[in-house]
C-alpha positions as CSV (number, residue, x, y, z in Angstrom):
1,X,0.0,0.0,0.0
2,X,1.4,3.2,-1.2
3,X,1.5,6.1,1.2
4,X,-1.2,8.5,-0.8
5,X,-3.4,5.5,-0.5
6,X,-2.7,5.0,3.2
7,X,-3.8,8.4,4.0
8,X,-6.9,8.1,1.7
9,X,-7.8,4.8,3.4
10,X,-7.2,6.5,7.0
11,X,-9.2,9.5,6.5
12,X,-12.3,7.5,5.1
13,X,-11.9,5.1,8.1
14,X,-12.0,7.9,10.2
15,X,-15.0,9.3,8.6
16,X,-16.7,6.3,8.5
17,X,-17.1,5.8,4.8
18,X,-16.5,2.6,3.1
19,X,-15.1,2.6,-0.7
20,X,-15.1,0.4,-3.7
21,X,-11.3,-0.5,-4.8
22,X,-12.0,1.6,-7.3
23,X,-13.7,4.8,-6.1
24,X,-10.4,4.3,-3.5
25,X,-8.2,4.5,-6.5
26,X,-9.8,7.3,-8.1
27,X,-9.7,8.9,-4.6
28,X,-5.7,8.6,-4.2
29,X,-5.8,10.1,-7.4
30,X,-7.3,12.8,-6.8
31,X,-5.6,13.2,-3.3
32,X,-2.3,12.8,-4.7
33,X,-3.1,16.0,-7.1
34,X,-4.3,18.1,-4.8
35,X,-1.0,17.8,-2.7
36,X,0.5,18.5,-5.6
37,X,-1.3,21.8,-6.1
38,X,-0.9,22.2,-2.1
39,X,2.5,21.7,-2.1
40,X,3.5,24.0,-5.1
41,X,1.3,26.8,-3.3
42,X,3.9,26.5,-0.3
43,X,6.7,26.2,-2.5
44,X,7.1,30.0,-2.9
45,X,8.6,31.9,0.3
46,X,7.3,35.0,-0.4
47,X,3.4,34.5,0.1
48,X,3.9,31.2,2.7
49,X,2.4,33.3,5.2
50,X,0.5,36.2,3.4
51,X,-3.6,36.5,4.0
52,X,-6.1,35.3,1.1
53,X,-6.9,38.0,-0.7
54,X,-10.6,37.8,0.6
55,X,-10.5,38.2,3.7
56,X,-14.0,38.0,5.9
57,X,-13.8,40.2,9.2
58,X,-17.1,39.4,11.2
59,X,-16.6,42.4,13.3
60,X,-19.2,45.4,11.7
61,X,-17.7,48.8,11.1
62,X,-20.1,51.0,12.2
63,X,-20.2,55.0,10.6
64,X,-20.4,57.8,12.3
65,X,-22.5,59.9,10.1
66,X,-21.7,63.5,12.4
């Protein structure tokens, strides 16, 4: 069992979800590009700890209209 699949296996387990060998295949698949895409993200220094550009502030900024 390869690692990808490991962790794919785990995290279903834990959720409680039971797989077909193939929808677990197509799962590590999937999985294994998204770290990928995860991995290249944190790859550049420069924005490894910058803020989304959206960012949601639930604190209201209130107006004073005087």
């Amino acid at each position: 069992m390869s690692d990808s699949t490991s962790v794919v296996h785990l995290m279903l387990t834990r959720a409680g979800l039971s797989v077909s060998p193939a929808e677990l295949e197509a799962f590590v698949r999937t999985y294994d590009a998204m770290q990928a895409g995860i991995d290249a993200m944190y790859a550049v220094e420069a924005t490894r700890y910058e803020s989304p550009a959206l960012v949601f502030t639930p604190t209201p900024a209130f107006v004073d209209w005087d």
